[in-house]
C-alpha positions in Angstrom: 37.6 75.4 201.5 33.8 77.0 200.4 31.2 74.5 200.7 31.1 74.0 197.1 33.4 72.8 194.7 34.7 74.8 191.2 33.3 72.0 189.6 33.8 73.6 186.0 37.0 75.2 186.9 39.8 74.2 184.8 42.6 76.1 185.3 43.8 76.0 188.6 47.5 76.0 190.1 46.9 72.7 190.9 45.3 71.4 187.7 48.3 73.0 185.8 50.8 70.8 188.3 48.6 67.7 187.2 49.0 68.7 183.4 52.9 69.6 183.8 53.3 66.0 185.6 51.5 64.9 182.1 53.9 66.8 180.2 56.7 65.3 181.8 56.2 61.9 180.4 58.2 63.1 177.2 61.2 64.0 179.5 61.3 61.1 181.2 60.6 58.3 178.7 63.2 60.3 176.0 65.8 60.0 178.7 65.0 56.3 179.5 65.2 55.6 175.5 68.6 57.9 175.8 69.9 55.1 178.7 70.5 58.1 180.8 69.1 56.1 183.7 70.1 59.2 186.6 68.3 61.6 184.6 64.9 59.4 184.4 65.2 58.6 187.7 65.0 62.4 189.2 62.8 63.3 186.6 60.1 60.5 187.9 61.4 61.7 191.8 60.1 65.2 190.4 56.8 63.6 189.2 56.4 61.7 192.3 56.4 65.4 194.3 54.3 66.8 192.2 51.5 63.9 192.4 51.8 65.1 195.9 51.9 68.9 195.6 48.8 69.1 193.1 46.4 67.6 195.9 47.7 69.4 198.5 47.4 72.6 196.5 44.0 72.0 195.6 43.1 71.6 199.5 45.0 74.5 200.9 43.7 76.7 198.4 40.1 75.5 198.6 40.0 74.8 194.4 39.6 70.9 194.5 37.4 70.7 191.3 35.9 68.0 189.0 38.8 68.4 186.6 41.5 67.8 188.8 39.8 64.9 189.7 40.0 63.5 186.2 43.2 65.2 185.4 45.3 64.0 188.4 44.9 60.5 187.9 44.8 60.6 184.4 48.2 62.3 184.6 49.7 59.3 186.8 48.0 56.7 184.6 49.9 58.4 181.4 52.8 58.6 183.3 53.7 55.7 184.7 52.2 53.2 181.8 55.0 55.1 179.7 57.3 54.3 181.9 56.8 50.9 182.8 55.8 49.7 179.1 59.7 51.4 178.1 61.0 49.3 180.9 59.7 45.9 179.6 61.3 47.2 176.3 64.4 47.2 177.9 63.9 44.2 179.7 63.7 45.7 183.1 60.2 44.9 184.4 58.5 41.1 183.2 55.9 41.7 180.6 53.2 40.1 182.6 53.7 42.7 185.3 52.7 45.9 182.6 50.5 43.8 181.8 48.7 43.7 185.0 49.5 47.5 185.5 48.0 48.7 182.1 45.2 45.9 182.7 44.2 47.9 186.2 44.2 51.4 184.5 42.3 50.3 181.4 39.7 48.6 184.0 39.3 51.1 186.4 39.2 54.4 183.3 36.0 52.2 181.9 34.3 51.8 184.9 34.6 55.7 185.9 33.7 56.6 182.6 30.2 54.1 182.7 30.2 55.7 186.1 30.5 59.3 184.6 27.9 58.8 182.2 25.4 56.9 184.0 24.8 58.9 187.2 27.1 62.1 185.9 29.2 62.3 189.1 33.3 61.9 189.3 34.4 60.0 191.1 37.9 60.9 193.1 40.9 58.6 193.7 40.8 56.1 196.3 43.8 56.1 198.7 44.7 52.5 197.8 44.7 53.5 194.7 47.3 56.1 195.2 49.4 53.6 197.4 49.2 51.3 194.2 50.8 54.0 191.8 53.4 54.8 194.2 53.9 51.1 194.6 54.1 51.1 191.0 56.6 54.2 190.5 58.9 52.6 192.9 59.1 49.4 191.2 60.0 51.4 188.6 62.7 53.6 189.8 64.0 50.9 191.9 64.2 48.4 189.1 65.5 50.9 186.7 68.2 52.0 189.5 69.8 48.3 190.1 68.9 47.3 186.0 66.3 44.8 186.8 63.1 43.8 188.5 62.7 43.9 191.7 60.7 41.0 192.9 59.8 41.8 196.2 58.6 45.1 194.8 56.9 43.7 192.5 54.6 41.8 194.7 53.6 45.0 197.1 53.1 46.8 193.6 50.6 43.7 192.6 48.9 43.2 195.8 48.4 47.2 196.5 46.8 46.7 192.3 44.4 44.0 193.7 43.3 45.9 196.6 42.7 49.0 194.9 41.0 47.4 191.9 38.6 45.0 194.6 37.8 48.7 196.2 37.1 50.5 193.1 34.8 47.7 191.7 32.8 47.9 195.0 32.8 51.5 194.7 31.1 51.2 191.7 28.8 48.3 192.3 27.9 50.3 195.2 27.1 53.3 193.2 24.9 51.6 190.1 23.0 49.7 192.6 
């Protein structure tokens, strides 16, 4: 990789993989409202490999850029708050754990877009923050695959939310000091 980034370059392959995981929220929360439970549940594995592909992409290519930055969490966030606010519609995950999942994502999009606009700098994902949303996705899938919560899931997903959230915040106290 240069010494610089693309730091206004938008279309890249792995920007597009960030937008197609997007995209793929319509497939998978149609076949979750369809009860086609198999189908939802390799369309999030697909997702799941692509959240992986996109940054390794950038890397080996040498394009890791500003935009991918925003778009690949952005992409997760969209993702997987569809997916777990259908599963509390079907009564799959409690309501107080999408709460605490939507809760996080609202939290930590405010304080990178104060961060954003204050010192005009993005500010990439943290890796607790990715074991969180993986955390998260397999809650999900595991739930959705035995038709209910998983408890013990549940807790790893909410204490991986706690860490990440704790080392976001002093990320960003760190940063407006």
């Amino acid at each position: 990789m240069s010494g610089t980034l693309p730091r206004d370059r938008f279309i890249t392959a792995s920007n597009v993989i960030s937008i197609v995981r997007g995209v793929m929220t319509l497939p998978v929360v149609w076949a979750l409202l369809s009860h086609q439970r198999t189908l939802a549940i390799g369309l999030c594995v697909v997702a799941a490999a692509t959240d992986w592909l996109d940054g390794y992409v950038a890397r080996r290519t040498g394009t890791v850029s500003e935009w991918g930055m925003i778009l690949d969490p952005v992409a997760d966030k969209i993702l997987v708050g569809a997916v777990v606010v259908v599963l509390v519609m079907q009564q799959i995950l409690p309501l107080w754990f999408v709460g605490c999942v939507v809760g996080r994502d609202v939290i930590i999009l405010i304080g990178a877009s104060y961060a954003s606009s204050r010192n005009h700098v993005v500010l990439p994902s943290l890796m607790s923050g990715k074991l969180a949303v993986s955390a998260i996705a397999l809650t999900g899938v595991v739930s959705l695959a035995i038709g209910g919560p998983s408890f013990e899931l549940i807790i790893v997903s909410c204490s991986l939310m706690a860490v990440s959230l704790w080392q976001y915040a002093m990320r960003l106290h760190g940063l407006l000091r």
